[in-house]
KOLZAMI-665965 format. One line per 3 residues: number of its first residue (from 0); their letters; for each residue x negated, y negated, z of C-alpha. Coordinates in Angstrom, 3 decimals, m for minus. Layout:
N
NUM = a = X/Y/Z; ...
***
This chain:
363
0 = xxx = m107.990/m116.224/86.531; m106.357/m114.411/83.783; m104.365/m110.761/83.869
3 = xxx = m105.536/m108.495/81.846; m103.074/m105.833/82.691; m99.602/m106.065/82.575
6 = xxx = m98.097/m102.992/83.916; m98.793/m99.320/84.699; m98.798/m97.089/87.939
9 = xxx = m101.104/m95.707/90.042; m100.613/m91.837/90.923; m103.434/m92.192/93.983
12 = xxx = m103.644/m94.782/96.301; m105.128/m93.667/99.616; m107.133/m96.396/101.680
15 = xxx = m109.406/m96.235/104.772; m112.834/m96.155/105.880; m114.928/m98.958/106.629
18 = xxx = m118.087/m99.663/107.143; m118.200/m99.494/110.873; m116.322/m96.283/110.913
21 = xxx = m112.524/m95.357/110.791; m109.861/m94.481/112.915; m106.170/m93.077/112.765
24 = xxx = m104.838/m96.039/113.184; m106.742/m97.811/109.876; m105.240/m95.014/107.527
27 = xxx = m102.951/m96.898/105.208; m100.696/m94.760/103.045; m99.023/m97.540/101.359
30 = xxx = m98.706/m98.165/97.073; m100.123/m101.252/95.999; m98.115/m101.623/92.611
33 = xxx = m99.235/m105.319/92.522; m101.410/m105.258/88.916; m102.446/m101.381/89.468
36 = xxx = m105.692/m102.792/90.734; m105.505/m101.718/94.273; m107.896/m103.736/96.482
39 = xxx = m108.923/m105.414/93.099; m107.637/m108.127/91.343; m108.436/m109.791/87.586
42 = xxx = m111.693/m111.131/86.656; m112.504/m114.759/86.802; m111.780/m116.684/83.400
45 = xxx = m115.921/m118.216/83.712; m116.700/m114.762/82.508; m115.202/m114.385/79.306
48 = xxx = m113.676/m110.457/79.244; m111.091/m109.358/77.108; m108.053/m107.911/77.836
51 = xxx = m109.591/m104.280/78.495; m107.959/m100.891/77.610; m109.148/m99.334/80.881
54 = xxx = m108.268/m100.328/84.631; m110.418/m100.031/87.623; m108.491/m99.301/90.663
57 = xxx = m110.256/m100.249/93.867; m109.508/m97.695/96.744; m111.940/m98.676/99.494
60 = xxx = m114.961/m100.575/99.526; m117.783/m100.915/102.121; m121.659/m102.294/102.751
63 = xxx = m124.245/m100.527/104.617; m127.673/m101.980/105.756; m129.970/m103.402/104.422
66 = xxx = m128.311/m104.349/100.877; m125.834/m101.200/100.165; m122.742/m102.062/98.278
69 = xxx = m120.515/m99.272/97.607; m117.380/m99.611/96.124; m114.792/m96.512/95.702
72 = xxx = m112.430/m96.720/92.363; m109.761/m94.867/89.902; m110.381/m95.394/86.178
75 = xxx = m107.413/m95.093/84.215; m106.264/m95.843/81.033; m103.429/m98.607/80.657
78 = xxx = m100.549/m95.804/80.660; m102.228/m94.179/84.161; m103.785/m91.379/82.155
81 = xxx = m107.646/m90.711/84.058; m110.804/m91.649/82.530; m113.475/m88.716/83.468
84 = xxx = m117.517/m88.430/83.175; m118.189/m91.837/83.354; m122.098/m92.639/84.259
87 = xxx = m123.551/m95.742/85.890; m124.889/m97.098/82.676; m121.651/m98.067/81.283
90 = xxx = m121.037/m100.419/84.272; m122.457/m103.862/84.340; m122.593/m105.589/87.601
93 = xxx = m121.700/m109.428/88.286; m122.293/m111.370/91.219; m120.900/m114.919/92.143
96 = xxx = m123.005/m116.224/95.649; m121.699/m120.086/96.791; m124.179/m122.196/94.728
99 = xxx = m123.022/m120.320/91.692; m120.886/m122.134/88.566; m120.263/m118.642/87.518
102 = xxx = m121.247/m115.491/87.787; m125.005/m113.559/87.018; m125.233/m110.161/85.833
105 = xxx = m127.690/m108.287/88.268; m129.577/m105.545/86.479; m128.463/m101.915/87.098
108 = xxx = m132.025/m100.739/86.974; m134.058/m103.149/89.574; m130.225/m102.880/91.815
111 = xxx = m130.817/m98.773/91.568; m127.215/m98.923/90.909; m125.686/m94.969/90.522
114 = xxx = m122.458/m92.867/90.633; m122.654/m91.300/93.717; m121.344/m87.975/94.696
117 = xxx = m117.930/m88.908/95.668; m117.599/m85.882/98.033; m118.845/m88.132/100.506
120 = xxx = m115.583/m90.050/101.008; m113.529/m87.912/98.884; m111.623/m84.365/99.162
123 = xxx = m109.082/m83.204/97.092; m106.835/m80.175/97.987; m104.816/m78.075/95.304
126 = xxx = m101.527/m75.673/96.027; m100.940/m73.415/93.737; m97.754/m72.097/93.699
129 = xxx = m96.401/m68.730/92.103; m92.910/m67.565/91.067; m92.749/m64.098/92.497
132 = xxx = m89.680/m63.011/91.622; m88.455/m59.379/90.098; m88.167/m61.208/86.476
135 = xxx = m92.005/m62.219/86.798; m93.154/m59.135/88.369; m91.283/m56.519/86.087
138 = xxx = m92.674/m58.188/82.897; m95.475/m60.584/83.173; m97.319/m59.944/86.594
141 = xxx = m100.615/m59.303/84.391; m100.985/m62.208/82.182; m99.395/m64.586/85.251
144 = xxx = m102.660/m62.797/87.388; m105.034/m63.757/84.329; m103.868/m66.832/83.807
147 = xxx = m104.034/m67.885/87.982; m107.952/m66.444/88.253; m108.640/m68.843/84.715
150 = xxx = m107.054/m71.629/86.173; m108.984/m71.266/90.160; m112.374/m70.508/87.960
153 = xxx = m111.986/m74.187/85.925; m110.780/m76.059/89.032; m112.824/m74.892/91.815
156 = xxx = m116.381/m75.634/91.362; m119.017/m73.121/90.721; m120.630/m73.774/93.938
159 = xxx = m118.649/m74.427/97.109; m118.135/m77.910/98.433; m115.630/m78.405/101.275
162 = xxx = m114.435/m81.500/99.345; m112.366/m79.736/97.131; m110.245/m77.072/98.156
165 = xxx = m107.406/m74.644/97.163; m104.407/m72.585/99.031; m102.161/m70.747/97.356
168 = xxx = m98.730/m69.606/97.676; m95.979/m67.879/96.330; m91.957/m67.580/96.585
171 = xxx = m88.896/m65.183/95.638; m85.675/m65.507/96.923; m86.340/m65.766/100.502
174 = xxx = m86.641/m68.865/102.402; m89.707/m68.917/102.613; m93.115/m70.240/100.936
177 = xxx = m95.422/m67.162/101.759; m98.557/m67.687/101.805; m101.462/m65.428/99.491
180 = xxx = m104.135/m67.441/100.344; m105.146/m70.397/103.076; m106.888/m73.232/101.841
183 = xxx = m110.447/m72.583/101.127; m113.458/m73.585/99.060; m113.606/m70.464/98.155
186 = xxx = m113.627/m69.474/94.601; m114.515/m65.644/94.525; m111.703/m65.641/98.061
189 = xxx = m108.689/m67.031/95.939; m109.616/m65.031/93.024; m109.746/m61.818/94.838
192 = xxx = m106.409/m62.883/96.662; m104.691/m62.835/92.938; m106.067/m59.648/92.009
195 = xxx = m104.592/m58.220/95.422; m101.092/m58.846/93.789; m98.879/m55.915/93.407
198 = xxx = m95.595/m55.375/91.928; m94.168/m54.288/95.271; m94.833/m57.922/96.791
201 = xxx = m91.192/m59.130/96.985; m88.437/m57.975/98.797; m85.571/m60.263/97.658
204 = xxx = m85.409/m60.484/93.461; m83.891/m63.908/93.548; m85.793/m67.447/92.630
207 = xxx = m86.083/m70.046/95.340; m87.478/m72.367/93.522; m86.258/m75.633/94.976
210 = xxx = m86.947/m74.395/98.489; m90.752/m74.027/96.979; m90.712/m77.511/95.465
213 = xxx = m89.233/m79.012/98.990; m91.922/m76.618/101.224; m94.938/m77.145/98.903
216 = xxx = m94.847/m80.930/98.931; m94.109/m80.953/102.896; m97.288/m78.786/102.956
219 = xxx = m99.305/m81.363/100.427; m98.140/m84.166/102.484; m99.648/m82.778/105.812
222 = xxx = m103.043/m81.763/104.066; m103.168/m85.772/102.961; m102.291/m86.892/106.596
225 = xxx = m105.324/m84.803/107.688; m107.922/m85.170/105.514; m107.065/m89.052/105.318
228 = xxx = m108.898/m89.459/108.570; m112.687/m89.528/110.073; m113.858/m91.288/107.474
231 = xxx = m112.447/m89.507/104.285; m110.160/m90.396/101.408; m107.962/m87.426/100.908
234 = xxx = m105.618/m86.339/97.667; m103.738/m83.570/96.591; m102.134/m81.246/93.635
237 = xxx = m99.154/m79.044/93.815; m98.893/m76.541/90.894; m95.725/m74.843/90.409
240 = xxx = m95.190/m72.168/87.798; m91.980/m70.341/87.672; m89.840/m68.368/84.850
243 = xxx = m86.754/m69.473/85.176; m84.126/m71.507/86.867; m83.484/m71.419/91.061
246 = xxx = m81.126/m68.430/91.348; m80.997/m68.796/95.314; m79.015/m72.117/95.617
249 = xxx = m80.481/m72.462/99.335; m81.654/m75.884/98.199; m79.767/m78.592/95.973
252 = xxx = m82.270/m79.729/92.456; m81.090/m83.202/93.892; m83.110/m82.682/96.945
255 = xxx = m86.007/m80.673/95.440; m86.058/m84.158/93.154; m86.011/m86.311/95.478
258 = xxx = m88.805/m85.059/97.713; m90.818/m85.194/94.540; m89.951/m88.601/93.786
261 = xxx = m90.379/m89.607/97.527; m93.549/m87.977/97.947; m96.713/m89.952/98.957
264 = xxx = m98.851/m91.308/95.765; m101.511/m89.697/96.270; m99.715/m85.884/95.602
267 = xxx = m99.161/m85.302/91.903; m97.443/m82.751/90.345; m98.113/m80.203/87.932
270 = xxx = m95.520/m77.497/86.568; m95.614/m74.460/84.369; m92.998/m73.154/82.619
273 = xxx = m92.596/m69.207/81.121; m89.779/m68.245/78.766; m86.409/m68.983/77.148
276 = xxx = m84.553/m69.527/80.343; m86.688/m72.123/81.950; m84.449/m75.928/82.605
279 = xxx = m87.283/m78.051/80.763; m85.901/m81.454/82.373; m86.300/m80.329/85.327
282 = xxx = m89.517/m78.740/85.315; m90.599/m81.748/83.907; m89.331/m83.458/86.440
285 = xxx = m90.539/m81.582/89.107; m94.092/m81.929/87.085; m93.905/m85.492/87.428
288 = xxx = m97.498/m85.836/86.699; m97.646/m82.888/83.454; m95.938/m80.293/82.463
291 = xxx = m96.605/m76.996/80.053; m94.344/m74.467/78.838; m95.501/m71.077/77.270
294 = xxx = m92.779/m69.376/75.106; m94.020/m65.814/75.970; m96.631/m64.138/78.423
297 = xxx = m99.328/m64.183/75.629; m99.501/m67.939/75.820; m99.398/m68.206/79.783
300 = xxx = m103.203/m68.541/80.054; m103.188/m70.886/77.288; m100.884/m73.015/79.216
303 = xxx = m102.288/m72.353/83.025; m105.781/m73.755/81.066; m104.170/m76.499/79.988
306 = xxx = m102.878/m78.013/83.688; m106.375/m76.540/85.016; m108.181/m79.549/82.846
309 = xxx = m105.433/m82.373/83.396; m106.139/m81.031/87.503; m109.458/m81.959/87.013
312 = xxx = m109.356/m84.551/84.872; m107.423/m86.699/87.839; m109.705/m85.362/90.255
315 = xxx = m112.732/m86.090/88.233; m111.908/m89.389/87.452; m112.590/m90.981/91.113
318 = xxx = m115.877/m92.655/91.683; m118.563/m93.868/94.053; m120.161/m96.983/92.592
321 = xxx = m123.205/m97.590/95.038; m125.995/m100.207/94.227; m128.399/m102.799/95.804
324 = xxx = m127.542/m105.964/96.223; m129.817/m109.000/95.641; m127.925/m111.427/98.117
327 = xxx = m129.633/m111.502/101.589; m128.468/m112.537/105.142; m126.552/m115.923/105.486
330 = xxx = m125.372/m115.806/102.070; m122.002/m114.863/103.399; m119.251/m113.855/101.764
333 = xxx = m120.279/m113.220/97.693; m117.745/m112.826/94.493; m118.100/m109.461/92.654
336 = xxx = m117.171/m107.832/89.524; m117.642/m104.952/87.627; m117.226/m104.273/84.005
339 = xxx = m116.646/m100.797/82.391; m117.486/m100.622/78.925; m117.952/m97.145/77.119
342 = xxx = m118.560/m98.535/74.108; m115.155/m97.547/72.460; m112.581/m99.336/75.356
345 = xxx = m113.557/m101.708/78.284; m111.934/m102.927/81.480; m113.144/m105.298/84.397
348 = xxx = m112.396/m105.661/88.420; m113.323/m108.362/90.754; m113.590/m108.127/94.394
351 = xxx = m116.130/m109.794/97.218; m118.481/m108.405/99.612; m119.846/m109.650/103.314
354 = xxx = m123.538/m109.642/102.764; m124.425/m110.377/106.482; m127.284/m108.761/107.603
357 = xxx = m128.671/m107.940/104.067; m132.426/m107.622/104.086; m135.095/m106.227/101.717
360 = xxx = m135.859/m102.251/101.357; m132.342/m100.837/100.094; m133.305/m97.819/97.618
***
């Protein structure tokens, strides 16, 4: 077998769920760096790919009776950036059984292959997280409100799903995160939370904004424990805006850093910065994933709009790969690959499936 990819990282790498169920004790919250393929690995040589531009990240797979494959994957570009709105006729489906040389291409049509809603497995759970303080409030409270309902109205989907969620928060110089709104699917609830805002909010004028960094990724981290259970693949985006520099010292940058750094892979990290007195390197730090700056207010939405698409572009770029497989009980275990090619940039992944049990009658 060859190695079509050389390097890159993986931002989300989450794995349970099997096919006879899931408990606690299966959730497995550890990086596979390995080739970036997760439960993947190269393509077989007999097959003939190039080197591909895009990667295919396995992050669970699983059968279910009477010929259901379903395989659950990133696609990524070779520098980590996601691939979004793929469909299931760009993937071609191989499968290598135990009299086979090679492997045979199995028809996505007569297999019914499809994307599947991913919200079956999936949820996804954003933070967003607002500088408060007197600078913010005294000057820009209105665009910093515009800009927040913009950004909820392109990441939360038009109609409700309990897959993808959204809390938000918001800090001064207190220590503490408060909180403006609990997580919900809600998108009219989290807009009507940021129109509640008034310039009387704060009590304390300072800028905590390590403390918020530190608190906001302990909070992330506990919404990944949980919905990383029962059966579901959880992930999770903080978003933290801010207009200038932490004023409050409660909390060293080193720490606020570090946490970042430390934090599980499947939290990124989005910050927004406003103004001339913003610390760039570490916002973009602390935005490990991307980071915008606005120089004035009249550019905040601008730049709000921009981290709302690169939100949903990671989000978005998860898949459910279902289709039916002809292999049929006593086959065994069965070689398979699947090859993404969207006509401009391609990429391959091989795993193997159990086909015990597989009968006629999957649709």
């Amino acid at each position: 077998m060859k190695n079509f990819l050389k390097t890159f990282s993986v931002f989300f790498l989450l794995s349970l769920l099997v096919s006879c169920g899931s408990a606690d004790d299966d959730v497995n919250l550890d990086l596979n760096f390995g080739d970036g393929l997760g439960k993947g690995e190269p393509v077989d040589d007999c097959l003939g790919l190039e080197e591909g531009e895009l990667v295919l990240s396995i992050q669970e797979q699983y059968t279910t009776l009477p010929g259901k494959v379903s395989v659950f994957f990133r696609v990524s570009d070779t520098n980590g950036s996601p691939v979004p709105g793929l469909t299931a006729e760009q993937f071609t489906i191989y499968e290598q059984g135990r009299n086979d040389d090679c492997f045979n291409t199995i028809s996505t049509s007569e297999s019914s292959a499809r994307i599947s809603p991913n919200s079956q497995i999936f949820s996804n759970s954003t933070l967003l997280v607002l500088d408060l303080s007197n600078s913010v409030l005294s000057s820009s409270l209105q665009e910093l409100k515009q800009a927040s309902t913009s950004f909820i109205n392109a990441v939360m989907p038009t109609i409700s799903q309990q897959s993808v969620q959204m809390a938000i928060y918001w800090f001064d110089g207190e220590d503490e995160l408060h909180l403006l709104n609990e997580l919900t699917p809600s998108k009219d609830e989290l807009v009507a939370s940021i129109d509640g805002i008034t310039d009387d909010i704060s009590n304390d004028p300072s800028t905590d904004l390590y403390g918020a960094v530190i608190k906001s990724t302990d909070i992330a981290s506990g919404l990944v424990k949980e919905s990383t259970s029962g059966g579901k693949i959880g992930a999770a985006s903080v978003v933290i805006f801010t207009d200038g520099t932490d004023q409050a010292s409660r909390f060293t940058e080193e720490a606020a850093l570090k946490k970042v750094k430390d934090a599980n892979a499947n939290i990124s990290f989005f910050s927004i910065g406003l103004g001339a007195e913003i610390d760039t390197e570490v916002l973009t730090a602390i935005g490990k994933t991307a980071s915008v700056f606005a120089q004035n207010k009249d550019e905040l939405e601008r730049t709000f709009r921009d981290i709302s698409e690169k939100v949903s572009e990671r989000a978005n770029s998860y898949y459910l790969f279902e289709y039916c497989s002809p292999k049929r009980d006593g086959s065994g275990e069965n070689n398979l690959a699947i090859e993404l090619n969207t006509g401009a940039r391609q990429g391959a992944v091989q795993t193997k499936f159990n086909a015990n049990g597989f009968t006629g009658g999957c649709e």
